[in-house]
C-alpha positions as a printed NumPy array, in Angstrom:
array([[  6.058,  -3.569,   6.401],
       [  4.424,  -0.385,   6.672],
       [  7.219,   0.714,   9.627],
       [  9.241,  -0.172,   6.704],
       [  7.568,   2.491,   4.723],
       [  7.518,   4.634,   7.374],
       [ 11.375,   4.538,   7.903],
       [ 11.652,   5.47 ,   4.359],
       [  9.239,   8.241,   3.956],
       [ 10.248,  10.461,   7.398],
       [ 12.77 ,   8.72 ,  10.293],
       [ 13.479,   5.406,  11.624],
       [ 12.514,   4.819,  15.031],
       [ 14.776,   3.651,  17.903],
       [ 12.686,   1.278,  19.723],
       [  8.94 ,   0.496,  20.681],
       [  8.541,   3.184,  23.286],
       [  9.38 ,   5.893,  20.15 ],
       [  7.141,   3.955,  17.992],
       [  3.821,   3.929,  20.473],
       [  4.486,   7.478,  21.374],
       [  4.718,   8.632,  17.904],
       [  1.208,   6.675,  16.996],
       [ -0.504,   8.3  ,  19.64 ],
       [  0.541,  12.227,  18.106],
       [ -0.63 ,  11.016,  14.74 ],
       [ -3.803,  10.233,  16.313],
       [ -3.946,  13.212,  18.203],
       [ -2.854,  15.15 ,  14.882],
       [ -5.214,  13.645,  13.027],
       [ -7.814,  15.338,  10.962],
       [-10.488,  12.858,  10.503],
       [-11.954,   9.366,  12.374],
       [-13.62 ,   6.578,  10.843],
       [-15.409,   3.988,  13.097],
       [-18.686,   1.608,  12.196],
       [-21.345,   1.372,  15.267],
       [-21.141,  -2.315,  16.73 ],
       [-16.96 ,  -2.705,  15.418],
       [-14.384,  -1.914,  18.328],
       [-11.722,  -0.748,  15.207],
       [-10.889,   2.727,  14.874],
       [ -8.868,   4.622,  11.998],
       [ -7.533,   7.995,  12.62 ],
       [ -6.742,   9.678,   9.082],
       [ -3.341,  12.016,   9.38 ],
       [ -2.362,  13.713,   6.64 ],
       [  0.926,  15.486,   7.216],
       [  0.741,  17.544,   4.036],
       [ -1.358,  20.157,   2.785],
       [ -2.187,  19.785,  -0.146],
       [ -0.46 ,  16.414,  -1.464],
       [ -2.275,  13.647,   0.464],
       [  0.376,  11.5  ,   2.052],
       [ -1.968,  10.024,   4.752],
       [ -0.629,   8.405,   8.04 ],
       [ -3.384,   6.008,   8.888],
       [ -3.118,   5.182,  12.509],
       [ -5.556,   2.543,  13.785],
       [ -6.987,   1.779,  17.19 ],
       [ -9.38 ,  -0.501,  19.384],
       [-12.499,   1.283,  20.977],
       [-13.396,   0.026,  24.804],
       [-16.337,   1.835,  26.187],
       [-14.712,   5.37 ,  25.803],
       [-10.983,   4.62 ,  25.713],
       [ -9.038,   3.797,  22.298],
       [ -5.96 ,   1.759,  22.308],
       [ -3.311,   2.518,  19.784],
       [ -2.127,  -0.263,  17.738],
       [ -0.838,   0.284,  14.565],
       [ -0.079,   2.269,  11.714],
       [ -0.379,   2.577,   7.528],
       [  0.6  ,   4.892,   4.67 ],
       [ -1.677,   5.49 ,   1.935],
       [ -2.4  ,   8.246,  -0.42 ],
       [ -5.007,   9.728,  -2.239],
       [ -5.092,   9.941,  -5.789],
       [ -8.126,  10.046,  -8.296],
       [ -8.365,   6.926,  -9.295],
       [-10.871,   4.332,  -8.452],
       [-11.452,   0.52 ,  -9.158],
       [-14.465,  -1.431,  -8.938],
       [-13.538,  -5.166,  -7.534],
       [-14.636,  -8.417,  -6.717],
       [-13.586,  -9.46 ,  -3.705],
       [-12.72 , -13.415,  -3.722],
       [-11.543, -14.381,  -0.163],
       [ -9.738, -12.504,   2.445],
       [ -5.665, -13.155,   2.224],
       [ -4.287, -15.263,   4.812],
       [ -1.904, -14.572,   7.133],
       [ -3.   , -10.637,   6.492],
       [ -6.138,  -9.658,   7.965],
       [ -6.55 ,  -6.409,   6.112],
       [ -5.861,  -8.179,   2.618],
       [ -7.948,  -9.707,   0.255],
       [ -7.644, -11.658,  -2.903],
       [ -9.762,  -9.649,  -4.953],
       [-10.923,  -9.807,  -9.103],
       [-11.8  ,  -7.71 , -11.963],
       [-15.725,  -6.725, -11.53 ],
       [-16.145,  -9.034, -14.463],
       [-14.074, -12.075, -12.423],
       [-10.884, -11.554, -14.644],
       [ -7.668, -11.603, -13.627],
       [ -6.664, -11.269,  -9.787],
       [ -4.606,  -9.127,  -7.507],
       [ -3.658,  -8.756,  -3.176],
       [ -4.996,  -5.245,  -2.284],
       [ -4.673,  -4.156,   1.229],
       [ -7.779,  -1.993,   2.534],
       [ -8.062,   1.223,   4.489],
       [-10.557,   2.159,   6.827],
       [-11.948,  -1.404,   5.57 ],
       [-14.22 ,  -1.293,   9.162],
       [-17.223,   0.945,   7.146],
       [-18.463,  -1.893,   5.052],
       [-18.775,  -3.912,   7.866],
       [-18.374,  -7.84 ,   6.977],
       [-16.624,  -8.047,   3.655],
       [-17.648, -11.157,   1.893],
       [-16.961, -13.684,  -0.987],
       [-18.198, -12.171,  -4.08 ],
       [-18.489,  -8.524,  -2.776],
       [-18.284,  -5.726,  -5.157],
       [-16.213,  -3.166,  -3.665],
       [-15.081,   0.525,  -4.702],
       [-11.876,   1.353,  -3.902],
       [ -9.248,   4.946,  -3.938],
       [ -6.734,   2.954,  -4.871],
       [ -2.553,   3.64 ,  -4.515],
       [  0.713,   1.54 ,  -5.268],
       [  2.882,   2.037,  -3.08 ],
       [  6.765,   0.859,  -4.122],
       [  8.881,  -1.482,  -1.955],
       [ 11.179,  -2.59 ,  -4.708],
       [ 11.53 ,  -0.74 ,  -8.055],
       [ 13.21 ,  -0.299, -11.017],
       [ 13.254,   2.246, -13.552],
       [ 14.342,   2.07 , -17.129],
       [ 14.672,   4.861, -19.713],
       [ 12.626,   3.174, -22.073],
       [ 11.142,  -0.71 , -23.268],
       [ 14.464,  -1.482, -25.048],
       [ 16.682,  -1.101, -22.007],
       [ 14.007,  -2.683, -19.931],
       [ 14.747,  -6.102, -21.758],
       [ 17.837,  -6.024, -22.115],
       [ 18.24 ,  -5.827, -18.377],
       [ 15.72 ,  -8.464, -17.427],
       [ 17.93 , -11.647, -16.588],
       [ 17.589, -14.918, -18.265],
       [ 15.739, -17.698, -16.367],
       [ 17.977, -21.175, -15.733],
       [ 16.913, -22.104, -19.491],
       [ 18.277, -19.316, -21.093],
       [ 15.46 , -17.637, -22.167],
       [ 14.517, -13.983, -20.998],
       [ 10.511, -13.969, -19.895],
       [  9.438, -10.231, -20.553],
       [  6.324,  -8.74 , -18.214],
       [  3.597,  -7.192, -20.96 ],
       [  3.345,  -3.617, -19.948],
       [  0.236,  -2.97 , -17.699],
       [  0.702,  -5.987, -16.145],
       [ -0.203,  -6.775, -11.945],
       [  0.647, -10.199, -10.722],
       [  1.078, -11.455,  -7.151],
       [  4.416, -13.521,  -7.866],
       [  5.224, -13.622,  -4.343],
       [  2.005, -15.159,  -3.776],
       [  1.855, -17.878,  -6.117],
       [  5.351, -18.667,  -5.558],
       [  5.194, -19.528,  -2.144],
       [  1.64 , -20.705,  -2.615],
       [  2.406, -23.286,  -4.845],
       [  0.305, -26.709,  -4.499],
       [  3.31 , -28.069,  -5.361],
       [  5.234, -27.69 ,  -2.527],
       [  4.299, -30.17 ,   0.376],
       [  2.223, -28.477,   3.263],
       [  6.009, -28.89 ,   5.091],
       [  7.838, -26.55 ,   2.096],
       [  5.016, -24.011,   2.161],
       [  5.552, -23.564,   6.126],
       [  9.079, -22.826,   5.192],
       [  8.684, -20.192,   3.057],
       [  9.098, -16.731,   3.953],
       [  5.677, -15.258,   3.656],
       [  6.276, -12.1  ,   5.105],
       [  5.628, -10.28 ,   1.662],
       [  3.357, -12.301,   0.198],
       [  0.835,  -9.279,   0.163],
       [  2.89 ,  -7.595,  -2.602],
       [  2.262,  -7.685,  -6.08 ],
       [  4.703,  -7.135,  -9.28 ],
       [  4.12 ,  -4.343, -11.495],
       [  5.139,  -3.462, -15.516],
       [  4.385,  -0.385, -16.75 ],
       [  4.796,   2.643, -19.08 ],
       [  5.155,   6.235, -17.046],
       [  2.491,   8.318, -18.577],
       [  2.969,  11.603, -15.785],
       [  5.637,  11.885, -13.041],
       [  5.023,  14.331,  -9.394],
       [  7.238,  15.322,  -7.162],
       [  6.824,  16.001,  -3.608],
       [  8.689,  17.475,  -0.87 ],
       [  7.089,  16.268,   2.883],
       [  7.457,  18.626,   5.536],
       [  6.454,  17.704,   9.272],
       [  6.506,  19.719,  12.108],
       [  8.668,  22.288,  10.625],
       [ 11.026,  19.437,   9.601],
       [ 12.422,  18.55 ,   5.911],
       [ 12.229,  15.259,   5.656],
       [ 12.579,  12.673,   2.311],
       [ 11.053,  13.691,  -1.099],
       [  9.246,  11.351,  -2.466],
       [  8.104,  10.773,  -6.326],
       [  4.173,   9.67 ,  -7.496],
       [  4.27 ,   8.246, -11.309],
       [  1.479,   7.205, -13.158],
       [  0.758,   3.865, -15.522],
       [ -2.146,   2.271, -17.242],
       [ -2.702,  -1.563, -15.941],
       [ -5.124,  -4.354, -16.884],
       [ -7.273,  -3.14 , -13.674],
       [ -6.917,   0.826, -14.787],
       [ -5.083,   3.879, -14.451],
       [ -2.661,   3.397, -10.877],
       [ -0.721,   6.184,  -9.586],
       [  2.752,   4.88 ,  -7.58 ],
       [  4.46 ,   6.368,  -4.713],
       [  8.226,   6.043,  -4.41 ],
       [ 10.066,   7.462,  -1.495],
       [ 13.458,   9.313,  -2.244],
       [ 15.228,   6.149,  -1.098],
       [ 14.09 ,   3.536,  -3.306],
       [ 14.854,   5.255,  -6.381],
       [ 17.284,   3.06 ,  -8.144],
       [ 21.242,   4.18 ,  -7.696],
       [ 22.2  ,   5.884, -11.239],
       [ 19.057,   7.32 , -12.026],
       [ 19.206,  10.185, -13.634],
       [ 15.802,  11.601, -13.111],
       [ 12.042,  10.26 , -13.917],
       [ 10.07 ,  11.052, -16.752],
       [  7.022,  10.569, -19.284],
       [  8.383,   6.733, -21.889],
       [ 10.153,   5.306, -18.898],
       [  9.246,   1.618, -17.755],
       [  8.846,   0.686, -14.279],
       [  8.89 ,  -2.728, -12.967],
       [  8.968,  -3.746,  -9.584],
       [  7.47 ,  -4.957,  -6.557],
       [  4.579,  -2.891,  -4.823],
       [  1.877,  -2.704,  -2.123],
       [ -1.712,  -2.004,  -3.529],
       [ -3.829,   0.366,  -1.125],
       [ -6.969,   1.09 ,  -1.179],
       [ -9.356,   3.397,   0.933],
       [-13.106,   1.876,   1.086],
       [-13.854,   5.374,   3.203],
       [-14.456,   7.376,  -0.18 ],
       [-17.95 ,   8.975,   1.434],
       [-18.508,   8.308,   4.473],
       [-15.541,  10.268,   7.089],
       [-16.536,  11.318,   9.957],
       [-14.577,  14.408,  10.463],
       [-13.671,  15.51 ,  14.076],
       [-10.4  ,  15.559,  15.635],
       [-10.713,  12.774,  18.597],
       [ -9.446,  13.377,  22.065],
       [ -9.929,   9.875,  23.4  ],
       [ -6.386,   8.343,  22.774],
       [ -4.783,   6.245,  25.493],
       [ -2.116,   3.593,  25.513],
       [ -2.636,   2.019,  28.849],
       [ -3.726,  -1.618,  27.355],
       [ -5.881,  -1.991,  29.244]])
C-alpha cells in the first residue's frame, strides 16, 4: 500500500532493484533514527521537505552493527494528537491495531509509526498518538446537498447518508463478518482491510508543492475536518483528486476511504544521521 502512496506522491518504480536502492538513500538522507535497546527494528525519519513535514519513514532490522533495509511508510506531521485505547493488534497487519476512544467508545484501524519506542503494546494500553489521514480513495463535494444527492441507493432503494465526522472501518467489518463461513472470509480480499471510511466537513485546506533533489514532483493537498475522535488533518496527493474538481475549499464534504497514521515517537527521537545501512541480507 504505502508503494502505492509512494507512486502517487513522487515516481513509480521499475522493479525491486530501484525500490531497495531508493530505501537505502532515504535512510542515508535521513534526518533522524528511532530504535528501543533490546528491539532489532529500526526507523529512519526522512523528511524531503523543509518546512511541510511529508516524512518518508524507512524501516530496518539491526544485527550487531549492520541494518538491513526493509521497508518503507509515508506519514506527516500535523498538530493534532489523540489519546487511544488500544484493543488488540489488527491481523494480518503487524503495525495495526484496533484501537478505542480513551473512554472505550467507538473504534477505528490506525497504523503506527516508529511504534518500536513503547516497546510491547498491549490490550488496554493508553496510547498518544501525532495522528494523519492519509487518502487512498476520495471524494469531494461542494457542499452537504450535493454530497447526498450523489451517494447511490443501496439494493432497497434507500440512500444511507454517513453523519459528518464520522470514522468507520467498513472494509473491516465487511470482510470480517461472523457471518460469512471461516471458507468466505478466506476468500475475501483483505488487502485493505487496514483502511477506514471517512465523512467530513473541510474546515481549512493547504497546499503543497514537494520538491526532491532539485526535482518537481506531484503537489499534494492537506484538508482539515472535525471527527468523533477529534480534529484530523488529510493528505491527498495531486492524483487522487477527483476528475472535475474545480478546486478545494472551506463547506466542502469529503468522503472517502483513508489510511490513519500515527507517530508514537512524539518525544523521544534520537537525532543523528546513521551511517550503518547495508542491504546484503545477511
Amino acid at each position: 500500500m504505502d508503494i502505492y502512496l509512494f507512486e502517487n506522491f513522487v515516481f513509480e518504480f521499475e522493479d525491486k532493484e530501484m525500490i531497495e536502492k531508493s530505501l537505502i538513500l532515504f535512510a542515508q538522507q535521513a534526518e533522524n533514527k528511532v530504535e528501543r535497546k533490546g528491539i532489532k527494528k529500526v526507523t529512519f525519519n526522512y523528511y524531503p521537505q523543509e518546512k511541510n513535514g511529508l516524512q518518508l519513514v524507512v524501516e530496518g532490522e539491526k544485527t550487531n552493527n549492520k541494518i538491513v533495509v526493509k521497508n518503507m511508510k509515508i506519514h506527516h506531521v500535523s498538530p493534532v494528537v489523540w489519546k487511544l485505547k488500544i484493543i488488540n493488534p489488527f491481523s494480518n497487519f503487524n503495525d495495526c491495531f484496533i484501537a478505542s476512544q480513551e473512554d472505550g467508545s467507538g473504534f477505528v484501524i490506525i497504523r503506527l509509526v516508529n511504534e518500536q519506542v513503547l516497546g510491547k503494546i498491549k490490550s488496554g494500553d493508553i496510547i498518544e498518538a501525532q495522528v494523519v489521514g492519509i487518502a487512498i480513495a476520495i471524494d469531494i463535494f461542494e457542499n452537504e446537498k450535493e454530497y447526498e444527492k450523489n451517494v447511490p441507493k443501496s439494493k432497497d432503494g434507500i440512500k444511507y447518508f454517513m453523519k459528518d465526522g464520522t470514522i468507520i472501518p467498513i472494509n473491516a467489518i465487511v470482510n470480517n463478518n461472523t457471518n460469512l463461513s471461516k471458507t468466505e472470509r478466506k476468500k475475501r480480499n483483505h488487502s485493505f482491510d487496514n483502511l477506514v471510511d471517512i465523512k467530513g466537513t473541510i474546515k481549512q485546506c493547504w497546499k503543497y508543492s514537494l520538491n526532491m533533489y532539485e526535482m518537481n514532483v506531484n503537489n499534494y493537498y492537506m484538508v482539515e475536518i472535525d471527527t468523533e475522535c477529534g480534529p484530523l488533518h488529510i493528505v491527498i496527493p495531486q492524483p487522487m483528486i477527483p476528475k472535475g474538481l474545480k478546486g478545494i475549499e472551506k463547506g466542502n464534504i469529503i468522503t472517502g476511504k483513508i489510511i490513519l497514521s500515527g507517530d508514537v515517537c512524539i518525544n523521544d527521537y534520537e537525532k543523528y544521521v546513521s551511517n550503518l545501512i547495508d542491504n546484503s541480507k545477511k
